[in-house]
N, C-alpha and C positions, 0 to 999 in steps of 0.2 A: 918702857921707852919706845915712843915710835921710832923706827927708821926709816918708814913711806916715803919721805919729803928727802930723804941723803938716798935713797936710791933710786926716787924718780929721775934725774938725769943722767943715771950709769946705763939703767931702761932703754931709757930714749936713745943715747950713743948706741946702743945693742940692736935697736928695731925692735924692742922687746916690749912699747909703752903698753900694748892691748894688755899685758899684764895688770896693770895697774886697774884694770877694771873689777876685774875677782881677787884680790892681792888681800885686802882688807879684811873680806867674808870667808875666803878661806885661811890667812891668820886665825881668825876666831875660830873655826873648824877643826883646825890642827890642835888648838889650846881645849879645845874641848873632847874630842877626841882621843887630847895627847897619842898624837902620831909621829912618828919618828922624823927627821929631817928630811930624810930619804923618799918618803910618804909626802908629805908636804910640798918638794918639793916636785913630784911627779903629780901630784893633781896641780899644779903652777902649768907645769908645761903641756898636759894635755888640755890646758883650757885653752893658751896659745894655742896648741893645732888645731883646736876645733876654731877660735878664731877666725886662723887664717884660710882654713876648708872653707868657709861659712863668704868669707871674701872674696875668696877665687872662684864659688859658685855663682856670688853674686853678680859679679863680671862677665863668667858666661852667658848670665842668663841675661845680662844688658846687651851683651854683643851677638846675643842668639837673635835679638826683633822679634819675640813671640810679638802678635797682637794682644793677649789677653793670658793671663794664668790657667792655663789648662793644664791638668792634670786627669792620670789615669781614674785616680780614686772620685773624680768628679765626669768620669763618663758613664751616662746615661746605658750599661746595656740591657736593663730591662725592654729598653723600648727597640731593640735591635734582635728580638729572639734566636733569629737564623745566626748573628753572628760568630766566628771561631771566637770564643775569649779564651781556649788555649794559646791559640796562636800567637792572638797581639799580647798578652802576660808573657808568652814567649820572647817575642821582639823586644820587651821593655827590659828584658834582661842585656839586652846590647849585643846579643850573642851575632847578628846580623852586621854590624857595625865591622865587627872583627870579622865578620868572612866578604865585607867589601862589596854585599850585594846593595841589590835594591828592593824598597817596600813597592808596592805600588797600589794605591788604594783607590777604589771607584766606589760608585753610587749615586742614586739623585742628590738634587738641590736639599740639605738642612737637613740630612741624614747624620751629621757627622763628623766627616772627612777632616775637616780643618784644623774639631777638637782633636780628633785622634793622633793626627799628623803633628801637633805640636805636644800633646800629653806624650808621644813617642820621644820628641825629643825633650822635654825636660825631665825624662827618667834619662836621656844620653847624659845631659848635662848634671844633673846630680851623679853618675858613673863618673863625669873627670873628661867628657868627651867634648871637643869645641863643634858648635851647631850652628849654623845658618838657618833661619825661617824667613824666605819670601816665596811672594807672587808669581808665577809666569812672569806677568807684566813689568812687575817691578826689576824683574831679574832684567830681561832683554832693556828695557829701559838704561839700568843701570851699565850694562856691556855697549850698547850704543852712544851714549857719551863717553866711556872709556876708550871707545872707537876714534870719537871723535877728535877726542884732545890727546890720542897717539899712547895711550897707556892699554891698550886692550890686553896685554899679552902678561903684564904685569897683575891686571884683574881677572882674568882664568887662571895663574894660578895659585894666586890667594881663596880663590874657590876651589881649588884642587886641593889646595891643603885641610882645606874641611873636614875634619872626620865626619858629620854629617851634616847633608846639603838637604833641608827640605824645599819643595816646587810644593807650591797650592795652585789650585785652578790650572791643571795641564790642559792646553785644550780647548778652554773656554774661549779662545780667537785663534783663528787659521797665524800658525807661524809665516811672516812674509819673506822672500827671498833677502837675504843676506844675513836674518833673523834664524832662519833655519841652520844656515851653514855656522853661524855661532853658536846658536845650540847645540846642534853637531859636535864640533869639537870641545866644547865643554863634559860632555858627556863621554865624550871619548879618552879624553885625558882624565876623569873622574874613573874608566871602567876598570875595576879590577884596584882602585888605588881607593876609592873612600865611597863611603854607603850613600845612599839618596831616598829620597821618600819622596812620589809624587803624587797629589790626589788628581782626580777628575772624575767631570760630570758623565764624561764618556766612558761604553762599555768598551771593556778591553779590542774588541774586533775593530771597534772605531777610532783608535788613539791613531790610525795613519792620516785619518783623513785633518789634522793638526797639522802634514805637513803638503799642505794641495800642490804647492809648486811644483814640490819635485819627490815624486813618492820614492827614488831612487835612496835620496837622503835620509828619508823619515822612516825607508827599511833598515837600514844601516846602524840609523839611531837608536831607534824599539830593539832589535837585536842585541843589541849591547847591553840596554838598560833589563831587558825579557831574563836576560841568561841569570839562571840560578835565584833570579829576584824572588821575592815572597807577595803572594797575590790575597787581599783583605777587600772582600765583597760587604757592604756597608745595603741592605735591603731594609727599608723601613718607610714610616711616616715619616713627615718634616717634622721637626721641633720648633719650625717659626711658624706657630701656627697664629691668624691673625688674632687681635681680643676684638671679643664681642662688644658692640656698643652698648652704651648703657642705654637701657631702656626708660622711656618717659611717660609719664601720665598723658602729656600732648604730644602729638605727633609734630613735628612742623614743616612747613611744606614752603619754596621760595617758587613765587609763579610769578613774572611778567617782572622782577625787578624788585619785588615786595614778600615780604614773609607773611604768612599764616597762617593760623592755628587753628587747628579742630578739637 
């Protein structure tokens, strides 16, 4: 006798429908098997919690805004010799997350930095940990209309409750007055309360000059984010290296308005 169909809607009243996905194939498992009830019905329910892990991953990782799937097992460190891979296999452990510091990662242009800073957080995110991934730009953008339509205070600290805040491109434009003093304070009510990971083009000596207006602010700020943070030096070639054009039998050459060929 089936009984799928008389207890699909007991399911559904319970939030239990994901069952009904494996209910069928493991029936036939238990009957093969012959596994006790008890058995049967714990492989039921750990398929529900992996379900709903697999769910509530998924949501992070919508509400994270990586740009693209990066992952640790897909960074390139052959081409980074010098790098610590102690270290960052260290940090993908979260163990950073829980002491509240900060990453802060440098190096040139196409080193990196971007994949690393987001493979960082979707190991957070696979731990159970809620991640933000944006831009400098996008950040301040986003705080400056919050500014605008009188909600600023309400969006620091919804970024405050982040357990991890990643910043891409720190640096890559001088912060402008009133830009700085909100980054300021976001950073400040983040210190000591949730982790941050910020890349940049620039070497660590130079991260003040990010705040030209008022270097008083942008000592205050690095202090905060400096103390106890973990430092990941990214030394290499680009990986956007250009493709070669393909080569032709004719050469062609456009002189005066006109193409030709030799």
């Amino acid at each position: 006798m089936n009984s799928i169909p008389e207890l699909t809607p007991h399911l559904k009243q319970l939030r239990l429908s994901g069952i009904l996905d494996s209910l069928e194939a493991r029936n036939r498992e238990a009957i093969d098997r012959k596994l006790a009830y008890t058995e049967f019905l714990a492989l039921l329910v750990q398929d529900e919690v992996a379900r709903r892990d697999q769910k509530k991953l998924s949501l992070r990782l919508r509400r994270a805004n990586f740009r693209s799937h990066k992952t640790l097992e897909s960074f390139d460190f052959d081409r980074l010799p010098t790098v610590n891979r102690a270290l960052i296999h260290d940090l993908a452990t979260g163990h950073f997350i829980e002491e509240r510091v900060a990453v802060l990662i440098v190096g040139p242009c196409g080193t990196g930095k971007s994949h690393l800073a987001q493979a960082l957080g979707h190991a957070a995110a696979r731990q159970g940990y809620d991640v933000l991934f944006t831009t400098q730009t996008q950040l301040l953008a986003t705080l400056r209309q919050a500014q605008a339509v009188g909600t600023l205070e309400r969006r620091l600290q919804a970024l405050v409750r982040t357990d991890l805040l990643i910043i891409d491109d720190f640096g890559l434009k001088p912060l402008r007055p009133t830009e700085d003093e909100v980054f300021h304070d976001l950073i400040g009510e983040r210190y000591e309360r949730g982790a941050t990971i910020l890349t940049s083009n620039l070497d660590f000596g130079e991260w003040g000059d990010a705040f030209a207006a008022n270097k008083m602010l942008g000592s205050a700020t690095l202090d905060r984010l400096r103390h106890g943070a973990y430092r990941v030096v990214l030394d290499g070639e680009s990986y956007r290296v250009p493709k070669s054009l393909p080569e032709s039998s004719k050469s062609t050459v456009a002189k005066g308005g006109k193409t030709t060929h030799s």
